[in-house]
N, C-alpha and C positions, 0 to 999 in steps of 0.2 A: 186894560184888557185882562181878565181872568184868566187865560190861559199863560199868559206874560208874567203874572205874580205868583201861578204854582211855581213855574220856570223858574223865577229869580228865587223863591225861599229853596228852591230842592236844589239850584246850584250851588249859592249859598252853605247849603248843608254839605255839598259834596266837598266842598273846598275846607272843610274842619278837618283839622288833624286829629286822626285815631286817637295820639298819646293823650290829648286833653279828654279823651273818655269818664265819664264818671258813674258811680251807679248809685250817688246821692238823689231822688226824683224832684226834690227842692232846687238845685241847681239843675239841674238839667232844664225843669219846666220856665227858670228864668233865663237861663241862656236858650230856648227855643221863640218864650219871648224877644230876646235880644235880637235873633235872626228875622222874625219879621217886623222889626222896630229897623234896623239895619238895611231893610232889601224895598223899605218902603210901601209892604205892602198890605202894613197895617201899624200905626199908632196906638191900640188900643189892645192891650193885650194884659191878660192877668195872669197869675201864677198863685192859686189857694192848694196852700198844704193841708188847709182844714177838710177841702171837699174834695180834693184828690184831684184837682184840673187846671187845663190851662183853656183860658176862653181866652179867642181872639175875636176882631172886628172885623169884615173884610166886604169889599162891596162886588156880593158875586150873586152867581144863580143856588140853589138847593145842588145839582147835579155837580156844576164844578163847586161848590164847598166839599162833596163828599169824596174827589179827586184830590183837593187840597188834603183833607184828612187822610185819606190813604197813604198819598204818596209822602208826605212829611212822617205817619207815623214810622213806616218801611226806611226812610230813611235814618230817622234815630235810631234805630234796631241799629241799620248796619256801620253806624257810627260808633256801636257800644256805649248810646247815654242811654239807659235803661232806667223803667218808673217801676214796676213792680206792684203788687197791688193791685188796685182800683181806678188808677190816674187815667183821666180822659184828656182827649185834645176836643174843645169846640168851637164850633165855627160858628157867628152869630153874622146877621147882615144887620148894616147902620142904622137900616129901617125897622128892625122888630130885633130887638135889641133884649128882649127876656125868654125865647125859644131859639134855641139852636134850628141854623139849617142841617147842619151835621156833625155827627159824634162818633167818636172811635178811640178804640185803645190804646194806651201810650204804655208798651210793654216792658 
């Protein structure tokens, strides 16, 4: 269930400790992959410092990907891992796999 995998990645994130904060965007976008490699609810997940983003895989609707993305970006905010720049979070379904269902800021 999609509402069940924002849940596990945004509690997941709740559960990170402040002090490991960084404001490196290269770790941070692979430790963001980490969490949903970790919470299962997604394998598929990339970190390009070349193009500024982290695309992930996720088997959801367009409405909850753009839920996912919100809610994960707000939460690395208030974790203090910060990207700067241009870095996006997106969100790709298994089935069309070269268009984002959603895209959003990774501040």
């Amino acid at each position: 269930m999609v509402s069940d995998a924002l849940t596990r990645v945004a509690a997941a994130l709740l559960l990170v400790a402040a002090s490991t904060a960084t404001a490196d965007p290269l770790q941070n976008a692979y430790f963001l992959c980490d969490v949903f490699a970790k919470t299962g609810v997604s394998t598929e997940c990339e970190a390009s410092n070349a193009q500024s983003s982290v695309s992930v895989i996720v088997d959801t609707t367009p409405t909850d990907a753009a839920n996912i993305c919100t809610v994960i970006s707000q939460r690395m905010l208030e974790k203090k891992r910060f990207f700067g720049g241009r870095w996006r979070l997106q969100v790709f379904s298994p089935s069309q796999p070269t268009e984002p269902l959603a895209s959003c800021p990774l501040k």
